[in-house]
C-alpha positions in Angstrom: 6.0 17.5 20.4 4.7 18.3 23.7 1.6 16.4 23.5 3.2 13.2 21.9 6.5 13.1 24.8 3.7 11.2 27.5 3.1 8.9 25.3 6.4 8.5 23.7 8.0 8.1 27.5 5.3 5.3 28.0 6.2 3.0 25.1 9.3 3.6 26.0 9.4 2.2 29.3 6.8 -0.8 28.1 10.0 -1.7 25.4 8.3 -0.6 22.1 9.7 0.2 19.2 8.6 3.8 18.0 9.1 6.1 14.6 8.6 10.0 15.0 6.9 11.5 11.4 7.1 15.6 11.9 6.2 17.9 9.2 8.9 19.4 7.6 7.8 21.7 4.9 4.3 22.7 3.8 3.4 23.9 -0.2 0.4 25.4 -0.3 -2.1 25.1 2.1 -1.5 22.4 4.2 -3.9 20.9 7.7 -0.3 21.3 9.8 2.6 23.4 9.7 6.2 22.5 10.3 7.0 21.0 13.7 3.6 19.1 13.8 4.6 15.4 14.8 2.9 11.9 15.5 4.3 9.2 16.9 3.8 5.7 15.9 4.7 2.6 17.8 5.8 -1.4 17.0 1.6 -2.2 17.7 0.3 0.7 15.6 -0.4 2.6 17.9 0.0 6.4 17.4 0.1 10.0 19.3 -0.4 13.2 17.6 -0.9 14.4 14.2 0.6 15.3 11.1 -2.4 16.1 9.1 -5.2 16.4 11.3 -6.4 13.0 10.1 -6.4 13.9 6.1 -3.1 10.9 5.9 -2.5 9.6 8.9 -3.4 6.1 7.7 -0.8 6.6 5.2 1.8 7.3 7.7 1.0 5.0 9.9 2.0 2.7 7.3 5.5 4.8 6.0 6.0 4.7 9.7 5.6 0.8 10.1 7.6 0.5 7.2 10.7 2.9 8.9 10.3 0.4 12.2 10.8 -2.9 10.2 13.7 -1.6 7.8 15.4 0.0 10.7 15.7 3.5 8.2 14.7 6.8 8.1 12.6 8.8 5.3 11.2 11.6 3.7 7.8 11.2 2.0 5.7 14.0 0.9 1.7 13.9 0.6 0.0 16.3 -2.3 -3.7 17.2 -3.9 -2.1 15.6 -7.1 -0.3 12.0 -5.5 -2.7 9.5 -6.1 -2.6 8.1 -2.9 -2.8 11.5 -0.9 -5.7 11.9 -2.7 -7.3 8.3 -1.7 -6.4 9.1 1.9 -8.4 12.5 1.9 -5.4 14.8 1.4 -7.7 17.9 -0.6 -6.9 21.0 1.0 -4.9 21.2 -2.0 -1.4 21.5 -0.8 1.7 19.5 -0.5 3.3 18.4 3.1 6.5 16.8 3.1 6.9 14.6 6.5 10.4 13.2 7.8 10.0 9.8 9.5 12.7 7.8 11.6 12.6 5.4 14.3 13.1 6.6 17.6 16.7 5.3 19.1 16.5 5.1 22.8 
C-alpha cells in the first residue's frame, strides 16, 4: 500500500475516480501474496501491482467495471480460468483479488 498512497493522494486531489484491487488469498503459488494492491483510476491509469504484470490487464478492466457500476467485487485469477490463462497467469496458482472503488 505504501507505494500506491502517492499516487492515490494525487488523483485524489485532481478529482478522479479510483478502485483499489488487493490480493486477498493466494492457492498455490501465486506472483503476490496477500496485501499486494494496485490502484486504478477513472483514465486507466494504475499504481502498483497485484500480479507482477501476469493480469493486470485483466484488472484493469474488473477495476473499470467496479468504477462505472459504483460496486465492489471479488474475482479470482487461476492456471485453469481461461482468461487467466490468455492474460499470462502460469505460475500455476490461484489469486483471489477484492476490488472496490475508493470513497473519498
Amino acid at each position: 500500500m505504501r507505494e500506491i498512497i502517492g499516487d492515490i493522494d494525487r488523483w485524489h486531489k485532481q478529482g478522479k475516480r479510483v478502485a483499489l484491487a488487493r490480493v486477498v488469498d493466494v492457492e498455490g503459488s501465486g506472483p503476490r501474496l496477500p496485501g499486494a494492491a494496485m490502484v486504478v483510476n477513472e483514465d486507466g491509469d494504475i499504481a502498483g501491482s497485484v500480479s507482477g504484470g501476469c493480469v493486470e490487464g485483466a484488472v484493469v478492466v474488473e477495476a473499470l467495471e467496479c468504477l462505472e457500476e459504483n460496486s465492489r467485487r471479488l474475482v479470482t485469477f487461476g492456471y485453469s480460468d481461461d482468461e487467466a490463462f490468455a492474460v499470462g497467469l502460469t505460475c500455476g496458482g490461484t489469486i483471489h483479488l477484492f476490488l472496490e472503488p475508493l470513497d473519498w
